[in-house]
C-alpha positions in Angstrom: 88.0 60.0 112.5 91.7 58.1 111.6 89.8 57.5 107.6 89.6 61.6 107.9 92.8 62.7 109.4 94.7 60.1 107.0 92.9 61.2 103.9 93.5 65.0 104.9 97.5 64.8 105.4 97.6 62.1 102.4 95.1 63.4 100.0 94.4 59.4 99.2 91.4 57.1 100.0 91.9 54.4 101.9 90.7 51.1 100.2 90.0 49.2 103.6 88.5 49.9 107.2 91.5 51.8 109.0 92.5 49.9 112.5 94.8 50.7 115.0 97.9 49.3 113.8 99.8 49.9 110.5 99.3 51.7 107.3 96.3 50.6 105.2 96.6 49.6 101.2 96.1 53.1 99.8 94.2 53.5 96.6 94.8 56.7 94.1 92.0 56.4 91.1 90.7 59.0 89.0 87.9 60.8 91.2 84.4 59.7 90.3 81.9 62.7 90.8 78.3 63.2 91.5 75.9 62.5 88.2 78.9 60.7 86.7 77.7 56.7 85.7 80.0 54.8 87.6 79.9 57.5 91.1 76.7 54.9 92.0 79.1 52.5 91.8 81.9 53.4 94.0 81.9 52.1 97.3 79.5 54.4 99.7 82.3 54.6 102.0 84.3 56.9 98.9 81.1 58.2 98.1 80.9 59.9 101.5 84.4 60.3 102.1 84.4 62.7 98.2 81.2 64.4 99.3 82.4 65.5 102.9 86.0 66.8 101.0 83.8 68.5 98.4 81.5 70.2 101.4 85.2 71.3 103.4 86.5 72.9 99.9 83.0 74.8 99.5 83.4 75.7 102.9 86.9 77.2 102.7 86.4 79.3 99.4 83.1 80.5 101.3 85.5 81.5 103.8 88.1 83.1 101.4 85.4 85.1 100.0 83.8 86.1 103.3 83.2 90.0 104.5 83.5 91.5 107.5 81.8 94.3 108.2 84.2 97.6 109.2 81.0 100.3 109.8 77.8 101.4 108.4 76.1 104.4 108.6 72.3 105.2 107.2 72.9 107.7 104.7 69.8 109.7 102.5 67.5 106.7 103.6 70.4 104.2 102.4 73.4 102.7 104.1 77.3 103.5 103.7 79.1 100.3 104.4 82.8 99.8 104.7 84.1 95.9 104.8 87.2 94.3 105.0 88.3 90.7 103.1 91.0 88.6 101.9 92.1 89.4 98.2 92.7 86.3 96.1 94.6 88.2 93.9 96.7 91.1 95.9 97.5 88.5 98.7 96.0 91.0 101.4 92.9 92.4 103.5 91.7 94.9 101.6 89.0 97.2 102.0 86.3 98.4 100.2 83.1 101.1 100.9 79.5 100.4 99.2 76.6 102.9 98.8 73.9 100.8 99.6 70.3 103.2 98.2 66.9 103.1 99.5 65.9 100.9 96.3 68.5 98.1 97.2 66.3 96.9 99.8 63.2 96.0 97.8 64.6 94.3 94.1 68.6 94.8 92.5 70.2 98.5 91.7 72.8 99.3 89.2 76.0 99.3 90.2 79.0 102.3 89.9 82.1 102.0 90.8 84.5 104.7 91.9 88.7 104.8 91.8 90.4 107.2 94.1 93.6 109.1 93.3 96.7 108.6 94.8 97.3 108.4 98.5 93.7 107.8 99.1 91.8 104.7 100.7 88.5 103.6 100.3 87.3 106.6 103.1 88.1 110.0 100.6 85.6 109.6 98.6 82.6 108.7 100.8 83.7 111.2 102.8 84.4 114.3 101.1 82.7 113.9 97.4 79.1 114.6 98.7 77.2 111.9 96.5 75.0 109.8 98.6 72.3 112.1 98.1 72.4 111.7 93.7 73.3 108.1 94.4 69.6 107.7 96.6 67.7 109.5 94.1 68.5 107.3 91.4 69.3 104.2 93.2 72.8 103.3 92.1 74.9 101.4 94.7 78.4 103.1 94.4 81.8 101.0 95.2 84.8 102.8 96.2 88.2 100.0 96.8 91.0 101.0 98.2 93.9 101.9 95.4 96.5 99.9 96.3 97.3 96.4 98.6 98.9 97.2 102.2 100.9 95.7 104.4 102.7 93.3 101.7 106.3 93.9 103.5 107.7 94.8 100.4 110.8 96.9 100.6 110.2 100.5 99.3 106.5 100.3 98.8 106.1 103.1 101.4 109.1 105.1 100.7 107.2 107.5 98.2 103.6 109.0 98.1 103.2 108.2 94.3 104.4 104.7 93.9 103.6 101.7 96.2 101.3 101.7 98.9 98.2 104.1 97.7 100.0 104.2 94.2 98.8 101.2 92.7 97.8 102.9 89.3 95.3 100.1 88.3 97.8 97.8 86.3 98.9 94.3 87.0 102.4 94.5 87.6 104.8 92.3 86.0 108.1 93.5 87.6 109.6 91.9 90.9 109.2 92.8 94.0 105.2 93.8 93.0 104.1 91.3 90.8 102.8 89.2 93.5 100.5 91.6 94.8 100.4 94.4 92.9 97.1 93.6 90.6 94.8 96.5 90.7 93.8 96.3 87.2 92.5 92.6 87.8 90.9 93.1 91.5 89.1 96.4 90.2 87.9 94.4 86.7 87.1 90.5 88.0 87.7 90.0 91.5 85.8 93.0 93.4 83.0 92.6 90.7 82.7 89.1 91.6 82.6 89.7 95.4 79.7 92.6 94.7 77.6 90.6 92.5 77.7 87.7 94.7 77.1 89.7 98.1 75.3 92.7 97.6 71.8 93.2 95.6 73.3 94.7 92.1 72.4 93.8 88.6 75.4 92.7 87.0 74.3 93.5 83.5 74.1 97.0 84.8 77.4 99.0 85.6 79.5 102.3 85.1 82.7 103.5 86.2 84.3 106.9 87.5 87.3 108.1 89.0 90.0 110.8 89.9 92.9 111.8 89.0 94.9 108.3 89.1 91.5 106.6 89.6 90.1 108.9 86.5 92.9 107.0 84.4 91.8 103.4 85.8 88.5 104.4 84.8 89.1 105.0 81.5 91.4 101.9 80.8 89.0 100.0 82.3 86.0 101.1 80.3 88.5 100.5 77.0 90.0 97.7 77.6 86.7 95.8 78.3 84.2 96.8 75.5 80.6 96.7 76.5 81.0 95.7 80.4 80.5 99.2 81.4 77.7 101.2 80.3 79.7 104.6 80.9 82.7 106.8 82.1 83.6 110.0 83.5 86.6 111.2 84.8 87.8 114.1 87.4 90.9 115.3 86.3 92.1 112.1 84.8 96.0 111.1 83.7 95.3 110.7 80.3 98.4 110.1 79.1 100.9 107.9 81.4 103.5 107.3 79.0 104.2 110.4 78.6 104.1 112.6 82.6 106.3 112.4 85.7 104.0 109.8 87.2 103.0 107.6 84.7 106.5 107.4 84.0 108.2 106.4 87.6 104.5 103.8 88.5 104.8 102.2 84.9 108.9 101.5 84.8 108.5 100.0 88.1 105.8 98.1 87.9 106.0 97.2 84.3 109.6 97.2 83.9 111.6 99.6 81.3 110.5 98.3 77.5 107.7 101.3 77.0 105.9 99.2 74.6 104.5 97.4 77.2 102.9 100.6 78.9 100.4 101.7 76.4 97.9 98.7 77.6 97.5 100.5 80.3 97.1 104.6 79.2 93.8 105.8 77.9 95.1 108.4 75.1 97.0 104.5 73.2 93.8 102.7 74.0 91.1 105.0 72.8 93.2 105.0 69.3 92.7 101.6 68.9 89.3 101.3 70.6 86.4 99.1 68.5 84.0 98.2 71.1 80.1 100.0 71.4 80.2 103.9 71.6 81.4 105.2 75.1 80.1 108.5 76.2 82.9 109.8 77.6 82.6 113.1 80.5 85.5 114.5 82.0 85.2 117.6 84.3 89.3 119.7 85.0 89.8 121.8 87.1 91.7 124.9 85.4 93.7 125.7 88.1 94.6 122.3 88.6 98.2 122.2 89.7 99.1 118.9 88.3 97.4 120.2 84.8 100.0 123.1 84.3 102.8 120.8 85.6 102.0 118.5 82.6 100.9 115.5 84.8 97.3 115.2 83.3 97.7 115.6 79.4 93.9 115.5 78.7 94.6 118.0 75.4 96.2 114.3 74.3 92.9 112.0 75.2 90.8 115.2 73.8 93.0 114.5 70.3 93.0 111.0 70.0 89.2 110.6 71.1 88.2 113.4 68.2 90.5 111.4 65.3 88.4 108.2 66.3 85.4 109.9 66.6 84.9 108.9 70.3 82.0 111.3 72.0 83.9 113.0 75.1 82.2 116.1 77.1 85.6 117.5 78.4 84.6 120.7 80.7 87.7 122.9 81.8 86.2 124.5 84.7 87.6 127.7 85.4 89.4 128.6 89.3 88.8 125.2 90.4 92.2 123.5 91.7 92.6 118.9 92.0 91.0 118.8 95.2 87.4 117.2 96.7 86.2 120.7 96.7 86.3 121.0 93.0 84.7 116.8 92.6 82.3 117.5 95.6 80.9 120.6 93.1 80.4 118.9 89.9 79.7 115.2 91.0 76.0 115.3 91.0 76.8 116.0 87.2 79.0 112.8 87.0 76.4 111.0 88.9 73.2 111.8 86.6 75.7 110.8 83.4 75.8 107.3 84.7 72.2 107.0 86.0 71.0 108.0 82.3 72.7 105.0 81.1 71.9 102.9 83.7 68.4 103.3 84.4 67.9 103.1 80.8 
């Protein structure tokens, strides 16, 4: 126990039998690991001592990446899961909801994920949308995060309903006070996948993307900036062209500071332009009496441009009387979730 407790507060190996009085002779050599030549070789005291440090490291990134379980709910003969975990990259509990079909119970399911719009959590979409019953038919497990970190104590990120807290816009922030936490882009692209894969039963090889509104536009820049990890995209009323509208404007100066340049990594209409990866079928559904379209918020006329100069396939349908809201996704998401499964049960 006093080799243990003076290895753990030292981070060195004691080179004789600890006693009960005085310090022993520490030794600090380059580690010698298992399958090496000389790891035989090292005395078995170190050889158990490195193999019970190795077993307490395993241990603690088992517990960094462990879930709990918030609810679950049988749902069209699956289950709708919500779980809670602590974010390696936003520094916070965050939550995410998983569709989890009939089909995941007997062999691995493709896997689509889902980005809500601003203000939302994880909840709106399960919710509200209406797709468990698509999702069941043609066994896709669906993941829905939440869209921003919470509780971060950072001063002003819950001053305004489209920036900070539920306003993450899917970017990795480089500007103080959000750099730290604010990395959407990177938990949606790496971190969440890696939690999913490792967890749930879902082929890796096999996944899509959607989203709305702001979570249309991290759709999109996620499917082009990451050629062939996603097999497809669609979109419900997407911000297609950041740079340019209100929000794009006020999330991308304060997140990624004032030189513009530095913004068009992260809007769809810049990155479909200069976009080499496989062929993308691209379907985005608008509401035409989408508020935010006439206020010049959504800009898709500019994707629609950009993808037809590069030859990009996009279905863009302007649906006509339908407004932003889950009524208008809840209609047209069986659509959305039949584009995917044709990829993905290919």
């Amino acid at each position: 126990m006093l080799r243990d407790a003076w290895h753990e507060v030292t981070g060195s190996i004691p080179s004789r039998e600890l006693t009960s009085g005085g310090a022993p002779e520490m030794v600090r050599e380059e580690p010698r690991y298992p399958g090496s030549q000389d790891f035989q070789a090292t005395p078995s005291h170190t050889r158990i001592i490195y193999l019970l440090v190795q077993t307490k490291k395993q241990q603690l990134d088992r517990k960094k990446m462990a879930l709990k379980q918030i609810s679950s709910n049988k749902c069209f003969g699956g289950l709708q899961k919500v779980f809670e975990h602590d974010s390696v990259e936003l520094k916070c509990k965050m939550k995410f909801a998983i569709y989890l079909p009939p089909k995941a119970e007997t062999g691995k399911c493709p896997a689509l994920y889902w980005l809500s719009g601003l203000t939302c959590t994880e909840q709106n979409f399960i919710s509200k949308s209406g797709y468990h019953q698509a999702a069941s038919e043609h066994g896709l497990v669906v993941i829905a995060p939440d869209t921003s970190p919470r509780g971060c104590n950072i001063k002003g990120e819950d001053e305004s309903w489209d920036f900070g807290t539920g306003a993450g816009f899917y970017v990795n922030a480089t500007e103080e006070p959000w750099k730290t936490n604010y990395r959407m882009y990177s938990y949606v692209t790496e971190e969440l996948l890696q939690l999913i894969n490792a967890n749930f039963p879902v082929d890796p090889q096999r996944m899509s993307i959607f989203g709305h509104s702001m979570g249309g536009h991290g759709a999109l820049i996620c499917a082009l900036k990451n050629p062939g990890k996603y097999k497809s995209v669609s979109a419900f009323a997407p911000i297609c062209n950041p740079v340019l509208c209100p929000w794009g404007k006020k999330a991308f100066s304060g997140y990624l500071g004032t030189d513009q340049s530095k913004w068009k990594a992260y809007d769809a209409t810049h990155l479909v332009k200069s976009y080499s990866g496989s062929q993308l079928d691209i379907l985005i559904d608008q509401g035409k009496d989408d508020q935010f379209l006439s206020d010049g918020q959504l800009l898709p006329d500019n994707f629609i441009a950009a993808c037809t100069e590069k030859k990009t396939p996009v279905v863009f349908r302007l649906q006509e009387g339908y407004d932003h809201s889950y009524y208008f996704i809840a209609t047209f998401i069986t659509d959305h979730i039949r584009h995917h499964a044709k990829y993905l049960n290919a």
